[in-house]
C-alpha positions as CSV (number, residue, x, y, z in Angstrom):
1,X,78.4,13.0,-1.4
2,X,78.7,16.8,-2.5
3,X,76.7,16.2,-5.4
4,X,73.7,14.6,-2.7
5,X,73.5,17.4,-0.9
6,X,73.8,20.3,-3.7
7,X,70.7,18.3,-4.8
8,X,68.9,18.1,-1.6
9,X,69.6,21.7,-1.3
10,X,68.1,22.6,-4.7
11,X,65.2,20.5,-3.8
12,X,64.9,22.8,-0.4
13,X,65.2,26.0,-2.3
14,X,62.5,25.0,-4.7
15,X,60.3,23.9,-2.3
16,X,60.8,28.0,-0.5
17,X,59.6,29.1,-3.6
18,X,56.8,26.7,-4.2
19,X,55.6,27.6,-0.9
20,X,56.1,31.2,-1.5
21,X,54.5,31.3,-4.9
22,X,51.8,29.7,-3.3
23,X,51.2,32.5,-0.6
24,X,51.5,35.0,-3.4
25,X,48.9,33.5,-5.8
26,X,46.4,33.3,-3.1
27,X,46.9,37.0,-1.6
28,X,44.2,38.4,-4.3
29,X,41.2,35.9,-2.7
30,X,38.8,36.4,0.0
31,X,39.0,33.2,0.8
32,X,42.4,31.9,2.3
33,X,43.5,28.0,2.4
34,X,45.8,26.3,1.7
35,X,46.5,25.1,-2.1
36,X,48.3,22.7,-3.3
37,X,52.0,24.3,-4.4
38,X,52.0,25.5,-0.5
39,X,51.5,21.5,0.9
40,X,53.9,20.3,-1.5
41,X,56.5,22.9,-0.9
42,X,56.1,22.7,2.7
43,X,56.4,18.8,2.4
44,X,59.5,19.1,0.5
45,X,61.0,21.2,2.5
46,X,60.8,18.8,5.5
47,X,61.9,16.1,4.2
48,X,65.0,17.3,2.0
49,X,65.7,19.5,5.2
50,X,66.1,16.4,7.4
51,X,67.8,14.8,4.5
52,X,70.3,17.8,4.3
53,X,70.6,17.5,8.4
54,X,71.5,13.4,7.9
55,X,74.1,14.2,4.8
56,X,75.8,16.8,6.9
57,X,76.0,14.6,9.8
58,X,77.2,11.8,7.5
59,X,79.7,13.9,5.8
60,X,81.2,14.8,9.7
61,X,80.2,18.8,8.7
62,X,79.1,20.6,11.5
63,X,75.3,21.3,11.4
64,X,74.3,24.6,12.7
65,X,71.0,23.8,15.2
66,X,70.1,27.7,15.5
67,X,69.3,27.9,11.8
């Protein structure tokens, strides 16, 4: 179960920094939107956050709310 969630949490920390990267590539244009690399970071970071949240629970960890 360890091993799940040191994977879920890689995925989380690579989603930060697809959703970060994709900030920082659009800072240089007039025009800003959203691109891809910002949805998809921002989607897996939802859903390997509420994974994380479920593993935790599972694993009878205490999950910290305020975070």
């Amino acid at each position: 179960m360890d091993l799940v969630r040191d994977v879920l949490l890689f995925i989380h920390l690579v989603g930060f920094g697809a959703l970060f990267g994709g900030a920082i590539v659009q800072l240089g244009d007039a025009v800003k939107v959203v691109n891809a690399a910002m949805l998809y970071g921002a989607l897996a970071q939802v859903v390997s956050g509420i994974a994380l949240v479920g593993v935790l629970e599972g694993l009878d960890e205490p999950v910290d709310s305020l975070k």
